[in-house]
C-alpha positions as CSV (number, residue, x, y, z in Angstrom):
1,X,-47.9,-62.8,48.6
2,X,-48.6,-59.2,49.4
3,X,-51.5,-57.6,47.4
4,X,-50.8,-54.0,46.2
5,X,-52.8,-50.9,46.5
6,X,-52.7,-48.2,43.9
7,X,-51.0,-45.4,45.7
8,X,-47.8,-48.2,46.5
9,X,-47.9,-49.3,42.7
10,X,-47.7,-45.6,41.2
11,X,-45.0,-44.4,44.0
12,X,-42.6,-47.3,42.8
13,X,-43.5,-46.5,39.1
14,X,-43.0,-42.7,39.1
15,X,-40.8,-42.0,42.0
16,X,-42.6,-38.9,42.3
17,X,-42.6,-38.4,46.2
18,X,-39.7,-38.2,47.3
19,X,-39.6,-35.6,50.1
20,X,-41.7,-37.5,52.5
21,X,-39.9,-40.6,51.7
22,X,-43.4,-42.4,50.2
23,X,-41.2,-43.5,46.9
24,X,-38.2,-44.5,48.9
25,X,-40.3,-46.5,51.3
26,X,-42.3,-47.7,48.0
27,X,-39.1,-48.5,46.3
28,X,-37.7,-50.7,49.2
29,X,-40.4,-52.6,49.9
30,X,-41.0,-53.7,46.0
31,X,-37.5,-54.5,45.5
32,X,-37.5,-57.5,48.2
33,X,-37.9,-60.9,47.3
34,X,-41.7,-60.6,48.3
35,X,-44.5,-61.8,45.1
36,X,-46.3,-58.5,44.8
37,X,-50.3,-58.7,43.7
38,X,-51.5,-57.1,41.1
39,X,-55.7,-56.8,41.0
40,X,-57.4,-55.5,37.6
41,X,-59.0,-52.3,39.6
42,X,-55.1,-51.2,40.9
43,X,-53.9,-51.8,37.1
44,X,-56.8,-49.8,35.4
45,X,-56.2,-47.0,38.4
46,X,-52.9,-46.9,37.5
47,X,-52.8,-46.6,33.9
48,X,-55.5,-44.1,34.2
49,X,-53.1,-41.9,36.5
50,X,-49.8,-42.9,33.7
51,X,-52.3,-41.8,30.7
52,X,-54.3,-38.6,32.7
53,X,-52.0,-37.1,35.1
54,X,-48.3,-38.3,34.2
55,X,-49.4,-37.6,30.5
56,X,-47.4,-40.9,29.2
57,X,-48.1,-42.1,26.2
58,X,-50.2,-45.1,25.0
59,X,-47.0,-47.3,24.1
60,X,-45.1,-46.3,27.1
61,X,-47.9,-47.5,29.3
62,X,-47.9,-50.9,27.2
63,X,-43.8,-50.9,27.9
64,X,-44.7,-50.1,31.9
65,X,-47.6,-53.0,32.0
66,X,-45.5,-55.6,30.4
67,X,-42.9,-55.0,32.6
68,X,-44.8,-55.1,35.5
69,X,-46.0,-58.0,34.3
70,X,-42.5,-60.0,33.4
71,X,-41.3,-58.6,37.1
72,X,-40.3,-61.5,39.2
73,X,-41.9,-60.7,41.5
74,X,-45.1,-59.4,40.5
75,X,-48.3,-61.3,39.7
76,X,-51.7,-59.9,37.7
77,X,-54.9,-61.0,38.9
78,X,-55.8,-61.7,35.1
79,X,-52.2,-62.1,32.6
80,X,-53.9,-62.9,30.0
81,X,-57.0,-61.4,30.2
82,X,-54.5,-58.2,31.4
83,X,-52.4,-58.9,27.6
84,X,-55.6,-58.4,25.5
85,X,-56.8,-55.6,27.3
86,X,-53.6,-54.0,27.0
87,X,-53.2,-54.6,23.2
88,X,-56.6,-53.3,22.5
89,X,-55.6,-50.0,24.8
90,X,-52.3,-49.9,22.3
91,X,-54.4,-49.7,19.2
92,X,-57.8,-48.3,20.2
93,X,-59.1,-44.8,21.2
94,X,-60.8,-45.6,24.7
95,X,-59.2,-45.7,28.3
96,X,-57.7,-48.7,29.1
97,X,-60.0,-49.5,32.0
98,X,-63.1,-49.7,29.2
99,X,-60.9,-52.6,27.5
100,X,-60.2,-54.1,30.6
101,X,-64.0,-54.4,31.5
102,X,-64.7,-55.8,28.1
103,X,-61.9,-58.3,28.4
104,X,-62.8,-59.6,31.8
105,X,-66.6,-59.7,30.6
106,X,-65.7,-61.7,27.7
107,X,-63.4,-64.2,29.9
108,X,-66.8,-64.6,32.0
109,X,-68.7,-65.7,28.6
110,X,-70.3,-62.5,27.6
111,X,-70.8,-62.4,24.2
112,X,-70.7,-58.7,24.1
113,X,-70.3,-55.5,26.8
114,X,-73.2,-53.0,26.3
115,X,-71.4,-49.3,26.9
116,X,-72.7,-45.8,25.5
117,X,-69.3,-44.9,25.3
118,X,-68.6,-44.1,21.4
119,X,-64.8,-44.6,21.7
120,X,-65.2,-47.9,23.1
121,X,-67.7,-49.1,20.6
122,X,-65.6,-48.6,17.9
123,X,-64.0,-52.1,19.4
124,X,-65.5,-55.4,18.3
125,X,-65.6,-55.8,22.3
126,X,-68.5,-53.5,22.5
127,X,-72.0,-53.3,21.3
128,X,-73.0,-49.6,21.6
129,X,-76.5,-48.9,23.2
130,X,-78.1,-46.4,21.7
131,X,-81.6,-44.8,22.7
């Protein structure tokens, strides 16, 4: 298994560098027979660069992730913890990362994640700390 680094994951996804040959490279590499690895911090980086920069939608990330996901040849650090994270992304108002700290805090046996982050407390995830 080859872990994956943000940069390699996004080049694959978007194709979007192709005149120095980073996507083509990208491309060829991901579409061996090698298990690719997935870590939480590469998938929140990544659909922060989908949502903020490549301006796709909420439900076109969710297609993206759960493909990347059913891939062969890809593995998450976290599947499940990955699924609920996304689901809550699909239907909230906060960034994807925020659900995916809230997820993997709750996995650990947090009862709650503190955040000032209003968005994100408007999930039953979240406990909002107010001063």
């Amino acid at each position: 298994m080859i872990g994956l680094d943000t940069n390699i994951l996004l080049r694959w996804l978007l194709d979007d560098d192709s005149a120095s040959g980073q996507s083509d490279a990208a491309r060829i590499i991901l579409e061996s027979n090698e298990t690719f690895f997935v870590n939480n911090i590469v998938l929140a980086e990544t659909v922060w660069v989908l949502r903020n920069k490549a301006g796709q939608s909420r439900k076109v990330i969710e297609t993206i992730v759960l493909r990347l996901i059913a891939s062969a040849n890809v593995e998450m650090e976290s599947e499940n913890t990955v699924h609920r994270a996304l689901d809550a992304f699909v239907g909230g108002k906060a960034d994807f990362a925020d659900y995916l700290i809230a997820e993997v805090n709750a996995a650990a046996g947090c009862s709650t994640t503190l955040t000032f982050d209003r968005k994100a407390a408007q999930h039953p995830s979240f406990s909002r700390l107010t001063k």
